[in-house]
DODOTOR-884424 format. One line per 3 residues: number of its first residue (from 1); their letters; for each residue x negated, y negated, z negated of N, C-alpha, C, O. Coordinates in steps of 0.2 Angstrom, whole numbers, plus 5000, padded with zeros to 4 digits. Example, Ala and Ser with C-alpha at 12.3 -4.5 7.8 and 13.67 -1.06 7.14 Angstrom:
BEGIN
1	AS	4934 5028 4961 4938 5022 4961 4934 5016 4961 4929 5017 4958 | 4936 5011 4965 4932 5005 4964 4936 5000 4961 4933 4994 4960
This chain:
BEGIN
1	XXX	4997 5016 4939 4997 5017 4946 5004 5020 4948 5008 5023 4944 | 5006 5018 4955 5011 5022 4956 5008 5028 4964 5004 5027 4969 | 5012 5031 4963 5012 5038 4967 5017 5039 4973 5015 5042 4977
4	XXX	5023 5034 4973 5026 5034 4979 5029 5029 4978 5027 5026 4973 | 5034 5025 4982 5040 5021 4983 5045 5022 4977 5048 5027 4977 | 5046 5019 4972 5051 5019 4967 5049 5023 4960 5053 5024 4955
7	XXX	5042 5025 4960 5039 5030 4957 5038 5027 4951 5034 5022 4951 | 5041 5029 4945 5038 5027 4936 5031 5027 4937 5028 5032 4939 | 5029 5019 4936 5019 5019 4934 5017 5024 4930 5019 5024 4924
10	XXX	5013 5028 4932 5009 5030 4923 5001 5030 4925 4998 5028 4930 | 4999 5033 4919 4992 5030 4919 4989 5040 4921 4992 5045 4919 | 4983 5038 4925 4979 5043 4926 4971 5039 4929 4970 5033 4930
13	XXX	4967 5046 4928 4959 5044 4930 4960 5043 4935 4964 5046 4939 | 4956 5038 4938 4954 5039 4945 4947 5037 4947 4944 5034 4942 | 4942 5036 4955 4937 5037 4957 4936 5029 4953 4941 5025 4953
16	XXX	4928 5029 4950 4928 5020 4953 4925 5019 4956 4920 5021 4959 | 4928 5010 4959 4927 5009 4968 4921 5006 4968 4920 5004 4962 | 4915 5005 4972 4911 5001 4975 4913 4996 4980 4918 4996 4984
19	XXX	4909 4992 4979 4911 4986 4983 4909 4987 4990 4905 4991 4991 | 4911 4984 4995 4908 4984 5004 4907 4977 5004 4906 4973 5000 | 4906 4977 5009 4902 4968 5011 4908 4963 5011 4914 4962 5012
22	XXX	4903 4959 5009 4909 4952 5005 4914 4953 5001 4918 4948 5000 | 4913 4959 4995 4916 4962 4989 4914 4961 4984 4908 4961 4983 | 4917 4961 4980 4915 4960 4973 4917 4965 4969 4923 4967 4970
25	XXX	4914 4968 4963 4917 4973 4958 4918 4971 4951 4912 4969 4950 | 4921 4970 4946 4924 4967 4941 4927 4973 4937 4931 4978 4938 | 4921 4972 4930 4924 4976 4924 4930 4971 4922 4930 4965 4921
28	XXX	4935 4974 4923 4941 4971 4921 4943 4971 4912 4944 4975 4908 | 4944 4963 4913 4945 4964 4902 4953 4962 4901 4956 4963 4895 | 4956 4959 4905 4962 4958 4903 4967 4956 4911 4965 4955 4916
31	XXX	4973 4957 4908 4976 4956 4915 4984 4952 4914 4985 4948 4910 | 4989 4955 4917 4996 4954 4914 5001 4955 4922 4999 4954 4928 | 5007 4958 4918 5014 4958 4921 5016 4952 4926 5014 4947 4924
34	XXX	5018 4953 4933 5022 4947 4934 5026 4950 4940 5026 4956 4943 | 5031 4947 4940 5037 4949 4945 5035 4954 4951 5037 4959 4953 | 5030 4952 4954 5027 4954 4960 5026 4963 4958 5028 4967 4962
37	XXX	5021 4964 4951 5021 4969 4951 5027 4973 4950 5027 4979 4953 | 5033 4970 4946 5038 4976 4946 5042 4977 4953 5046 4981 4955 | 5041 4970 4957 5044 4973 4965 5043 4980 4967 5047 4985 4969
40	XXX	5035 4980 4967 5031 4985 4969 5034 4992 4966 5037 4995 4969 | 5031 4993 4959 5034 4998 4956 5040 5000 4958 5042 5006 4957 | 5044 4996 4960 5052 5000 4961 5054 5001 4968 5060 5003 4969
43	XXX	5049 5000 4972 5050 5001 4978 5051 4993 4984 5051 4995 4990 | 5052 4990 4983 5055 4984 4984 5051 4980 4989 5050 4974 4990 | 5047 4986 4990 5039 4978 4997 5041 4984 5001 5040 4983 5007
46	XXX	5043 4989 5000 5043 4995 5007 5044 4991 5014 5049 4987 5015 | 5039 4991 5017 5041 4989 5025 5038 4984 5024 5034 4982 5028 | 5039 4978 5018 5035 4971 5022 5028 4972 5018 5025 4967 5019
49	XXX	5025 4976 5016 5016 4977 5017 5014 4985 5016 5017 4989 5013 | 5008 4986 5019 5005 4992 5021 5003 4993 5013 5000 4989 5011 | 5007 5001 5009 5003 5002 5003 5001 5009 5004 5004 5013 5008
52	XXX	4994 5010 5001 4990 5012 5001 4990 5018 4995 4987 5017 4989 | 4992 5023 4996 4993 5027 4988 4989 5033 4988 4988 5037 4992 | 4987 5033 4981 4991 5029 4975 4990 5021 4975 4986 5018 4977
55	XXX	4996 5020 4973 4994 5012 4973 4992 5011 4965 4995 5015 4961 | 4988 5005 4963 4985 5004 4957 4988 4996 4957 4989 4992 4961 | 4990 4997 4950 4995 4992 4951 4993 4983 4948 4987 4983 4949
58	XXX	4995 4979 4947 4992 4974 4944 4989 4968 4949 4985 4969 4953 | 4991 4961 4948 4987 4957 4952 4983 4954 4948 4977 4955 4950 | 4984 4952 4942 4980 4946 4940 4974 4950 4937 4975 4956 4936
61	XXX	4968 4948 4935 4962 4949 4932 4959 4945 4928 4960 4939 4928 | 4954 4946 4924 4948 4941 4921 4944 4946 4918 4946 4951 4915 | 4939 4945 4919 4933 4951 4920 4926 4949 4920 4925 4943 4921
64	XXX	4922 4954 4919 4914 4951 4924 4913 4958 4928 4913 4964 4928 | 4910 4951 4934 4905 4955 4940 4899 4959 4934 4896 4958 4929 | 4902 4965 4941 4894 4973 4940 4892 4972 4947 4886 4973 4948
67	XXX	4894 4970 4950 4890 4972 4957 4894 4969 4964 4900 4968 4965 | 4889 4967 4967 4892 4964 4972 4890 4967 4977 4884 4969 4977 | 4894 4966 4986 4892 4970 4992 4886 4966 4995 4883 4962 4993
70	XXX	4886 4970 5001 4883 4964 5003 4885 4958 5007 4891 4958 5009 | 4882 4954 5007 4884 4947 5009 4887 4942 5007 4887 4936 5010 | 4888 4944 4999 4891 4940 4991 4885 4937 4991 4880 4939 4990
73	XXX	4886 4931 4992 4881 4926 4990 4885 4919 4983 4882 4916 4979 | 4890 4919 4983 4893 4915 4977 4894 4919 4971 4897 4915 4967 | 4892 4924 4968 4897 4927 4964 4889 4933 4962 4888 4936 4968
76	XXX	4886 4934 4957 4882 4938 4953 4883 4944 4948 4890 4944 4948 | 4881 4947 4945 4882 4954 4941 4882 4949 4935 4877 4946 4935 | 4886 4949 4930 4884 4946 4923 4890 4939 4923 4891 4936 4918
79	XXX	4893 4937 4929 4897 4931 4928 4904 4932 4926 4908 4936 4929 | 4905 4929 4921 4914 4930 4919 4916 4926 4926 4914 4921 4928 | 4920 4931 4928 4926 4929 4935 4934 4930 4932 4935 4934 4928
82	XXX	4939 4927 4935 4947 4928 4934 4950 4928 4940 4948 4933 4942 | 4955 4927 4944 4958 4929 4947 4966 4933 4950 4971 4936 4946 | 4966 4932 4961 4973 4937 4957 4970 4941 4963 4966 4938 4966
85	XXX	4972 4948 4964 4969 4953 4969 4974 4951 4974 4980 4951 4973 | 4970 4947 4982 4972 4947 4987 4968 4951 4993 4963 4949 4996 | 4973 4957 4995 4970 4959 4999 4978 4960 5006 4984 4958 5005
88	XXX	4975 4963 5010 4980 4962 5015 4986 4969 5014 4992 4969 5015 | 4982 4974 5011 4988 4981 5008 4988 4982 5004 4983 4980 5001 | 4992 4985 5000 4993 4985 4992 4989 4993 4991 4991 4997 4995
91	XXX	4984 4994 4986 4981 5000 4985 4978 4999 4979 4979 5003 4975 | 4972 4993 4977 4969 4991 4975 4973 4987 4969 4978 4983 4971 | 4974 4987 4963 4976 4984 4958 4972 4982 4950 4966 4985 4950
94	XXX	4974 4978 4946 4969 4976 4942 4971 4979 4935 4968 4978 4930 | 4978 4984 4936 4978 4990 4929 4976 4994 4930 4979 5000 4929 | 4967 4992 4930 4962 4996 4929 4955 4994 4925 4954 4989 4923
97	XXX	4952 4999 4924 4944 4997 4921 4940 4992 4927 4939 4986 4926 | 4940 4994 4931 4937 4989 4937 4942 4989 4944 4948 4992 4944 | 4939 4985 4947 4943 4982 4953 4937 4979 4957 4932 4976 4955
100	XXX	4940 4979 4966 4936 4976 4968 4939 4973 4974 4944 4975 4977 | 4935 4966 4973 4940 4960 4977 4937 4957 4981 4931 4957 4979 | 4939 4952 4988 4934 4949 4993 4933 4944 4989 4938 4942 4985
103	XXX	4926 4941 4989 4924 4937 4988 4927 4928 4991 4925 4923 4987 | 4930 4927 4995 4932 4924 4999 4939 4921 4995 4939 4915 4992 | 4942 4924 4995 4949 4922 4992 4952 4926 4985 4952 4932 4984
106	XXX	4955 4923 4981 4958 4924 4974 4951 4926 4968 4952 4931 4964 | 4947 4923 4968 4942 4924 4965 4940 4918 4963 4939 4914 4967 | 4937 4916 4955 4935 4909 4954 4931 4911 4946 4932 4917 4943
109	XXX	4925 4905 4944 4923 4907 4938 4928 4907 4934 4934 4906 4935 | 4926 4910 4928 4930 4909 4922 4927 4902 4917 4922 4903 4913 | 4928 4897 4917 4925 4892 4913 4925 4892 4906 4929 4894 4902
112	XXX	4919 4888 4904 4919 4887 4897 4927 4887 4892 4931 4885 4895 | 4928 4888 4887 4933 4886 4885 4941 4891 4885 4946 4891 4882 | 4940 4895 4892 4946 4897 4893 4943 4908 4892 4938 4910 4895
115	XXX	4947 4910 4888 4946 4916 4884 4948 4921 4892 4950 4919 4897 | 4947 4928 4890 4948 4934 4895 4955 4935 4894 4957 4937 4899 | 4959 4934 4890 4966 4935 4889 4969 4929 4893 4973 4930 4898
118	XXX	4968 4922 4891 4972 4917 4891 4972 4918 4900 4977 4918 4903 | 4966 4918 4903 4963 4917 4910 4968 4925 4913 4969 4926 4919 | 4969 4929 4910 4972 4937 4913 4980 4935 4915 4982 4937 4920
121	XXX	4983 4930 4911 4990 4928 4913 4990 4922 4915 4996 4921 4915 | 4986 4918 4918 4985 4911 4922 4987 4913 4930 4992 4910 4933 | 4983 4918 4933 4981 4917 4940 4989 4918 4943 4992 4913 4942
124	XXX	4991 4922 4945 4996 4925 4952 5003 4917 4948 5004 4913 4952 | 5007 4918 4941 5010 4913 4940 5008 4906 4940 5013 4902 4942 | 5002 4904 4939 5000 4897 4938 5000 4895 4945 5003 4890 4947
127	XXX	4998 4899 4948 4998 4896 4957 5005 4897 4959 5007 4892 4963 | 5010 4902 4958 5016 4900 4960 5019 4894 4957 5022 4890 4961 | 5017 4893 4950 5021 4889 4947 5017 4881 4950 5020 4876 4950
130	XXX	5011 4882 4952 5007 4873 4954 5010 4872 4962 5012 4867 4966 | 5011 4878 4964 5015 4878 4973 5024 4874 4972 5027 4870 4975 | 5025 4878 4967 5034 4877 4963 5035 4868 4964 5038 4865 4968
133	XXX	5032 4866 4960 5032 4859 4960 5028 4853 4964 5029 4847 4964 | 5021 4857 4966 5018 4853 4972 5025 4852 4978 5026 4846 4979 | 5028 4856 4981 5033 4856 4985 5039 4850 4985 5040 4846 4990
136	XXX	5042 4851 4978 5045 4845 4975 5042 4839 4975 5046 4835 4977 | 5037 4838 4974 5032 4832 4971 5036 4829 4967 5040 4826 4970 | 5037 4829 4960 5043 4824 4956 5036 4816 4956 5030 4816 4956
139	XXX	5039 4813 4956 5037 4806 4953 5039 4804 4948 5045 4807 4946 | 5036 4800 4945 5036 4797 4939 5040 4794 4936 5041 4788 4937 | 5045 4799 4931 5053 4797 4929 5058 4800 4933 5064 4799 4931
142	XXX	5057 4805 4939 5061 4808 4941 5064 4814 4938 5060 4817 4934 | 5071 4815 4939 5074 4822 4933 5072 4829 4937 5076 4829 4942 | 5068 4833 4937 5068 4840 4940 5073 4846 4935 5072 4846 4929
145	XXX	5076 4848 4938 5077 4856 4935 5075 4861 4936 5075 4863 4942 | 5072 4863 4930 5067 4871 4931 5072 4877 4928 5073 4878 4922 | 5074 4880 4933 5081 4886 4936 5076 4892 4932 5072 4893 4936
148	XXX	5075 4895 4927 5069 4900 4927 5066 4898 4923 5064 4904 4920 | 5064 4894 4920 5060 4890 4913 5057 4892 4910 5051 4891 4910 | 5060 4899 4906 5057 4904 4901 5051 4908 4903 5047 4909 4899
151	XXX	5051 4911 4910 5048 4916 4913 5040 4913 4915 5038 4907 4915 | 5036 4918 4916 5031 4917 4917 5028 4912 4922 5023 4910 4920 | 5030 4909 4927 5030 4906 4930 5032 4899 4928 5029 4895 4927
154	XXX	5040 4900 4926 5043 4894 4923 5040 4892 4919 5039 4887 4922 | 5037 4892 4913 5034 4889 4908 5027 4885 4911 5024 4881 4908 | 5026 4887 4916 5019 4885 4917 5020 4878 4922 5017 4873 4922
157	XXX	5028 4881 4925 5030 4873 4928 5035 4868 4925 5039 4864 4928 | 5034 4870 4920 5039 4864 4914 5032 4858 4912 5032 4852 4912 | 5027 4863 4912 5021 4860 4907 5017 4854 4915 5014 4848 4915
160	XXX	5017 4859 4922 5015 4854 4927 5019 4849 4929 5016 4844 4930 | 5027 4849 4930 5030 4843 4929 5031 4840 4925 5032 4834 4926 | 5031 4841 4918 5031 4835 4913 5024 4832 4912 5024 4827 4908
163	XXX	5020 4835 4915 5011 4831 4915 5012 4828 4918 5010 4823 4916 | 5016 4827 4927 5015 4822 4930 5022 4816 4929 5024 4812 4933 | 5023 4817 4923 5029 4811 4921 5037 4813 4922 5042 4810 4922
166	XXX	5037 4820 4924 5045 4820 4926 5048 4821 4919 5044 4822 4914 | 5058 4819 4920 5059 4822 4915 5061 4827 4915 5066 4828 4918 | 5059 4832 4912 5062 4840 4915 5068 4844 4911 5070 4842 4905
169	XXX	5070 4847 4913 5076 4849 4912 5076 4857 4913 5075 4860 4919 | 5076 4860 4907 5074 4867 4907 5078 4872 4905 5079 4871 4899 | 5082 4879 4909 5087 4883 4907 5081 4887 4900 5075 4889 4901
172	XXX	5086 4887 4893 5082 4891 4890 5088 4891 4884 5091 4886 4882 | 5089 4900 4881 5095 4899 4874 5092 4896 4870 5086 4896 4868 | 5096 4892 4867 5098 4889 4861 5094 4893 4855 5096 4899 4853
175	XXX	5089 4891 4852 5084 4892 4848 5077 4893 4848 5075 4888 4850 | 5073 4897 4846 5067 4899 4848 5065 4897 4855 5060 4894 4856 | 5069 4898 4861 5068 4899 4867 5066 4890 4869 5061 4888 4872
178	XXX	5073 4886 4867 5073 4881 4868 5068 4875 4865 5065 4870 4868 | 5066 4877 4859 5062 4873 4856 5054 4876 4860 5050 4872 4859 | 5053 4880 4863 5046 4882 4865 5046 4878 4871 5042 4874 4874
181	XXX	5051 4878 4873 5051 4873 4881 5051 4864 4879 5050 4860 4883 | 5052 4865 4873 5053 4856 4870 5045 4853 4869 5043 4848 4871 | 5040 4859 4865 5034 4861 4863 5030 4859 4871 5024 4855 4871
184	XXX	5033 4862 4878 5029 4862 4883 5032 4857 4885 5034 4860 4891 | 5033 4851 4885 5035 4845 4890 5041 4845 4892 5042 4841 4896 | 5048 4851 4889 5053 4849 4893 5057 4843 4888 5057 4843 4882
187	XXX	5060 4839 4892 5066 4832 4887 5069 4837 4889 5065 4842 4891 | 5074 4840 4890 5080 4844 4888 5081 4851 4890 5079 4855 4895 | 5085 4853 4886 5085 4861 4888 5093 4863 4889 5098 4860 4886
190	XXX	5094 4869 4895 5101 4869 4899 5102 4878 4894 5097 4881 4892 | 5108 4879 4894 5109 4888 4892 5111 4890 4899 5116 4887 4901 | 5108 4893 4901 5112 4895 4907 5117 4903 4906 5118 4906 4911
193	XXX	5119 4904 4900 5123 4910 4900 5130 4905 4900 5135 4907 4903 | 5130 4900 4898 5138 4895 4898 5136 4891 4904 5132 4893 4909 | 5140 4884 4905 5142 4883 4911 5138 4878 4911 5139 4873 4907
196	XXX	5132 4880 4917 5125 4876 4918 5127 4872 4921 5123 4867 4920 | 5131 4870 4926 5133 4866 4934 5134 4859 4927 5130 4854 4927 | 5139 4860 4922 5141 4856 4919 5136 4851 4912 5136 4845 4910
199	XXX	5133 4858 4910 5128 4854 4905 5122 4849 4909 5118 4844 4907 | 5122 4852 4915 5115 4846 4917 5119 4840 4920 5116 4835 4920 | 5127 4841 4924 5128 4834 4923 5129 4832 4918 5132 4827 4920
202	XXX	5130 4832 4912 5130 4828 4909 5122 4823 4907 5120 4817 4906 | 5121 4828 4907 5112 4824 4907 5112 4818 4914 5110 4812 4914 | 5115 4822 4918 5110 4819 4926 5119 4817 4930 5121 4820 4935
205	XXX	5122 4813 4927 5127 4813 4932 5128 4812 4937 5133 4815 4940 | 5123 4807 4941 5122 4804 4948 5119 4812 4951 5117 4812 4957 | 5118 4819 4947 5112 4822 4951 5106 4821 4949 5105 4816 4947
208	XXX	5101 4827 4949 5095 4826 4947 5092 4826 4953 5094 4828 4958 | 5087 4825 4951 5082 4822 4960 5078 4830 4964 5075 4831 4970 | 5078 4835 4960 5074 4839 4961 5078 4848 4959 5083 4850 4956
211	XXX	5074 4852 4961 5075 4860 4958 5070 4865 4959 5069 4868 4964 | 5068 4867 4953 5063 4871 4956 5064 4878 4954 5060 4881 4950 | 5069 4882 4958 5071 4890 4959 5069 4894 4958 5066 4897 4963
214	XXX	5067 4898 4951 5065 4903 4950 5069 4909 4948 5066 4915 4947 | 5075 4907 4947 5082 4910 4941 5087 4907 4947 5087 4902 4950 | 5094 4912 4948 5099 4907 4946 5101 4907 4952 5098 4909 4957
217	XXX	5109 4905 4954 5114 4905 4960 5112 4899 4964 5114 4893 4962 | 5107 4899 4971 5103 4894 4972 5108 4887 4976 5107 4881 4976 | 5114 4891 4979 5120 4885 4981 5122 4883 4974 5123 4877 4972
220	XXX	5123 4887 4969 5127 4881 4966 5121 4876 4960 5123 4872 4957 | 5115 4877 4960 5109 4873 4960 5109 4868 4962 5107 4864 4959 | 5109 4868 4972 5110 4864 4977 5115 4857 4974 5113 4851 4973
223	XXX	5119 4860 4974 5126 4856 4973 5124 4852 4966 5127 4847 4966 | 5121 4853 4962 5115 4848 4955 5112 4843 4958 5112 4838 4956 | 5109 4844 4964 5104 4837 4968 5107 4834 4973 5111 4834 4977
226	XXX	5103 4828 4970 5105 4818 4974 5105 4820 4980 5104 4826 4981 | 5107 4817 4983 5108 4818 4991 5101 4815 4994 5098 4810 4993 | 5099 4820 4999 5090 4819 5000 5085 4822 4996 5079 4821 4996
229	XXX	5089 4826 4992 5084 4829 4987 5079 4834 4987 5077 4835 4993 | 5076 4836 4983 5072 4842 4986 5073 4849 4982 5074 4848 4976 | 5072 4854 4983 5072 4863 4980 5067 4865 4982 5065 4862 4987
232	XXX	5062 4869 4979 5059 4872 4981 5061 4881 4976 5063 4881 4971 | 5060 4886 4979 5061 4893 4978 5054 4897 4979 5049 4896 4983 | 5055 4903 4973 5050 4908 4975 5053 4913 4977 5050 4918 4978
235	XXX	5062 4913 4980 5063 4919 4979 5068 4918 4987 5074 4921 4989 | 5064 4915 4990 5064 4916 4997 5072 4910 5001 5076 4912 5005 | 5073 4907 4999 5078 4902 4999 5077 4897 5002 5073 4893 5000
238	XXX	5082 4898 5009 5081 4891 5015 5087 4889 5015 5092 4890 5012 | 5084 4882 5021 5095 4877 5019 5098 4883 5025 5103 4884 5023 | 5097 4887 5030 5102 4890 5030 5107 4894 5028 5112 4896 5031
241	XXX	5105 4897 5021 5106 4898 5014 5112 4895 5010 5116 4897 5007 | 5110 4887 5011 5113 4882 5008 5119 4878 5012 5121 4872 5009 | 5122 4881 5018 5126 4875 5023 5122 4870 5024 5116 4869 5024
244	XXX	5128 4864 5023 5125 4859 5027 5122 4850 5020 5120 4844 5021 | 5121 4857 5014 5118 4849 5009 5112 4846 5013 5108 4848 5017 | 5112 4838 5011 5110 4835 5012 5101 4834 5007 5100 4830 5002
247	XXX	5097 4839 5009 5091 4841 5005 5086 4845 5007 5088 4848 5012 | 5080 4845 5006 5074 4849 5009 5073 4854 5004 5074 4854 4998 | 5070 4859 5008 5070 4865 5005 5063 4870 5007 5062 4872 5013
250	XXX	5059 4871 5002 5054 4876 5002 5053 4880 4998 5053 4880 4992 | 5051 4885 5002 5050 4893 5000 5044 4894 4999 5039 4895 5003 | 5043 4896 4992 5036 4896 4989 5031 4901 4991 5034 4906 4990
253	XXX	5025 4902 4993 5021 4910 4994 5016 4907 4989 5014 4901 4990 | 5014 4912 4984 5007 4911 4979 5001 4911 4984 5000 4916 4987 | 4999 4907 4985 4991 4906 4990 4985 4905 4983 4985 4900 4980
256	XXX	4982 4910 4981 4978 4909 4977 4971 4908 4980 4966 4912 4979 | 4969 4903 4983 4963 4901 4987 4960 4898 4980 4964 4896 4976 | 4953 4899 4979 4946 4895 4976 4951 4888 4973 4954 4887 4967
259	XXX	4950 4883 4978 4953 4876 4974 4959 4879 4967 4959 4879 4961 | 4962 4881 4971 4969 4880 4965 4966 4885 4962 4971 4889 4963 | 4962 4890 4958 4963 4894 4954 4958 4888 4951 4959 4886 4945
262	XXX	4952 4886 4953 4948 4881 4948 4953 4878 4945 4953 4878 4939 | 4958 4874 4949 4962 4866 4944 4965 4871 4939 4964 4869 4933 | 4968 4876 4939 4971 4880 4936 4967 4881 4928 4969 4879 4923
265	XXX	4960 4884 4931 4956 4886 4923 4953 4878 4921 4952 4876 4915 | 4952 4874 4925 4952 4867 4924 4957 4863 4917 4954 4860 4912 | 4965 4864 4918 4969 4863 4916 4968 4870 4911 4964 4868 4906
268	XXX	4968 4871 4911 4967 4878 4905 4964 4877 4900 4966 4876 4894 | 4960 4877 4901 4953 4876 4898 4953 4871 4892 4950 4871 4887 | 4957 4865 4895 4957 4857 4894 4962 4856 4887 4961 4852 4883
271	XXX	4967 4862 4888 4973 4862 4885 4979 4859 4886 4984 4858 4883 | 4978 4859 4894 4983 4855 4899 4988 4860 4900 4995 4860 4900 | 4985 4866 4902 4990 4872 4903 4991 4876 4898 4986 4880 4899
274	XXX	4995 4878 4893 4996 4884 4888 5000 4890 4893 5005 4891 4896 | 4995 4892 4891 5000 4900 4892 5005 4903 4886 5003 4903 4880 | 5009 4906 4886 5014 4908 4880 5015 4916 4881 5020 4919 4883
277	XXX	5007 4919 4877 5011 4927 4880 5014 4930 4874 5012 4931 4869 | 5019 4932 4875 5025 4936 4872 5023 4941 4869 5024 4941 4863 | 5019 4946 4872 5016 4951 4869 5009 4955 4874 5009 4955 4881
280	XXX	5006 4957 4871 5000 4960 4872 5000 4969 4873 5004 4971 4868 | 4999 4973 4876 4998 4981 4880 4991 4983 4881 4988 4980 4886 | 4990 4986 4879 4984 4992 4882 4987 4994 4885 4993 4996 4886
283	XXX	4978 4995 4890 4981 5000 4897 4985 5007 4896 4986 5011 4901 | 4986 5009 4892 4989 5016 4892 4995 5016 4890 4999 5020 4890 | 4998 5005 4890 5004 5005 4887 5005 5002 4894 5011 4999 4893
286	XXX	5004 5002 4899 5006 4999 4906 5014 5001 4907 5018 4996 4909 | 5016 5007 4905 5023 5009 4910 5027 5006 4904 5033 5007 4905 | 5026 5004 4897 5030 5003 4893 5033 4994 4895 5038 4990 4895
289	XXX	5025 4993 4894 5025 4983 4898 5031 4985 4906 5036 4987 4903 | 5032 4985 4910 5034 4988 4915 5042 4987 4912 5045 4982 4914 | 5044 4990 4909 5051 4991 4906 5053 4988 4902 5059 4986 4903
292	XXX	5048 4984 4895 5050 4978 4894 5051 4972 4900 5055 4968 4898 | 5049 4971 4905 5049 4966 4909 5053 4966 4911 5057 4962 4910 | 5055 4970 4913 5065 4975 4917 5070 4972 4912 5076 4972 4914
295	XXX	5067 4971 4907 5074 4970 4901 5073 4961 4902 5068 4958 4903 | 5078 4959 4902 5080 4954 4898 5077 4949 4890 5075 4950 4884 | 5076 4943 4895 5076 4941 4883 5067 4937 4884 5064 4933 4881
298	XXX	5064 4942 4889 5055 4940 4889 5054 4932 4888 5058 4929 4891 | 5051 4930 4887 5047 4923 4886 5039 4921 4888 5034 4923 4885 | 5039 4918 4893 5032 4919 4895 5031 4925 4898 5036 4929 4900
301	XXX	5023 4927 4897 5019 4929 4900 5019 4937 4896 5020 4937 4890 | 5016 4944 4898 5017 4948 4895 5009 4953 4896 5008 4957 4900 | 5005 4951 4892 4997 4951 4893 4997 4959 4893 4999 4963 4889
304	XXX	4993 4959 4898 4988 4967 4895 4979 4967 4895 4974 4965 4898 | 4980 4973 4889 4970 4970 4888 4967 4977 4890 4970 4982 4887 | 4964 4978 4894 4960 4984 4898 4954 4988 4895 4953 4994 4895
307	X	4949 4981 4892 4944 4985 4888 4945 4981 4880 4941 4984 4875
């Protein structure tokens, strides 16, 4: 949890919550790190959402319902649920024993086949990462570049564009890094510590048809794509951003609504989507997770297990 604006996480007791109407409450059994939460922690949402402190930190979840409010008519005491915590203020977090969530949005079963860990690092990434590339739409044989590759989201969208036929093209060093991306569908991989503009044209001379911005200097990206292309960004990038290229541009928000977390544990489940978590945390190692993600080098996803 954190205690103010900019405030190192740490772990302390606190009340546990009860559900209101149209809520649900969730022993929570696994979760994980994603960008969103280290904005938080460092202060960096001040002003664009109401937090509620202590804030409790964490989106994603996979857990079982204890109790529900009233008016929960989808969702029982006893059902494995996953998820990412969608509420309108931040206060409510899932780097906890329990958590409670509307029943309505960011909430879906957990299905056969997909485990309390695998499902804890799916939800808040998988849905940035299936928005990342729905936006683009690559067709079948188009070159996309995935700016970001390695990172929790990126990996999830190397493995969604190479399912639907693209050829992707993915920033990752040279070794380990690279061959995990080769592993998840990508046909080539770029270093982006040496001079990226140049090794993807070598791949893609005419330009690649696509980019999808998770990572990286978003004009000289632009300047990568066909003319008519498309970008899509999580990280808030419009063509007024961009001068006057000849390309469309959307700006990603994670909408964890019901459909896309099912297709999500759908593909999960299936073995369609591989999660790659880097490393595993107990809650008492929260603020330590927190700091490795701050650092540099991460791969995937960075899990934590609660109970």
């Amino acid at each position: 949890m954190s205690e103010s604006f900019g405030a190192m996480p740490e772990v302390r007791e606190m009340p546990e919550p009860s559900p209101g109407g149209g809520e649900v409450k969730i022993e929570v059994q696994a979760s994980s790190m994603n960008g969103f939460d280290a904005k938080l922690a460092a202060g960096f949402l001040k002003g664009g959402m109401e937090h509620q402190f202590p804030v409790i930190l964490g989106r994603d979840f996979a857990g079982i319902v204890t109790e529900v409010g009233p008016g929960v008519s989808g969702f029982m005491p006893g059902e494995k649920v996953f998820g990412v915590v969608s509420k309108p203020g931040l206060g409510d977090g899932s780097f906890s024993e329990y958590v409670v969530v509307p029943e309505e949005i960011g909430l879906a079963p957990l299905p056969a086949g997909l485990d309390y860990r695998a499902a804890g690092v799916l939800g808040l990434a998988g849905v940035a990462a299936l928005a990342s590339v729905d936006a683009v739409a690559p067709m079948h044989g188009e070159t996309v570049l995935i700016s970001g590759a390695t990172g929790g989201v990126g990996h999830y969208a190397v493995q969604i564009a190479a399912g639907r036929g693209a050829t992707v093209i993915a920033t990752a060093e040279a070794g380990p890094q690279a061959d995990l991306m080769h592993e998840m569908g990508a046909a080539h991989t770029v270093d982006h510590r040496a001079d990226l503009a140049t090794q993807v044209r070598e791949l893609a001379p005419n330009g690649v048809d696509s980019v999808v911005h998770l990572a990286g200097d978003p004009a000289m990206l632009a300047d990568l794509i066909v003319a008519g292309g498309r970008m899509s960004s999580t990280l808030g990038v419009d063509s007024g951003q961009l001068g006057n290229r000849d390309l469309s541009t959307s700006s990603i928000e994670a909408m964890p609504d019901r459909i896309v977390l099912d297709h999500l544990a759908t593909e999960a489940a299936s073995d369609r989507l591989r999660p790659s978590i880097a490393r595993t945390y107990l809650l008492d190692e929260v603020p330590q997770a927190f700091a490795d993600f701050n650092s540099s080098g991460t791969v995937g996803k960075l899990a934590v297990e609660i109970s």
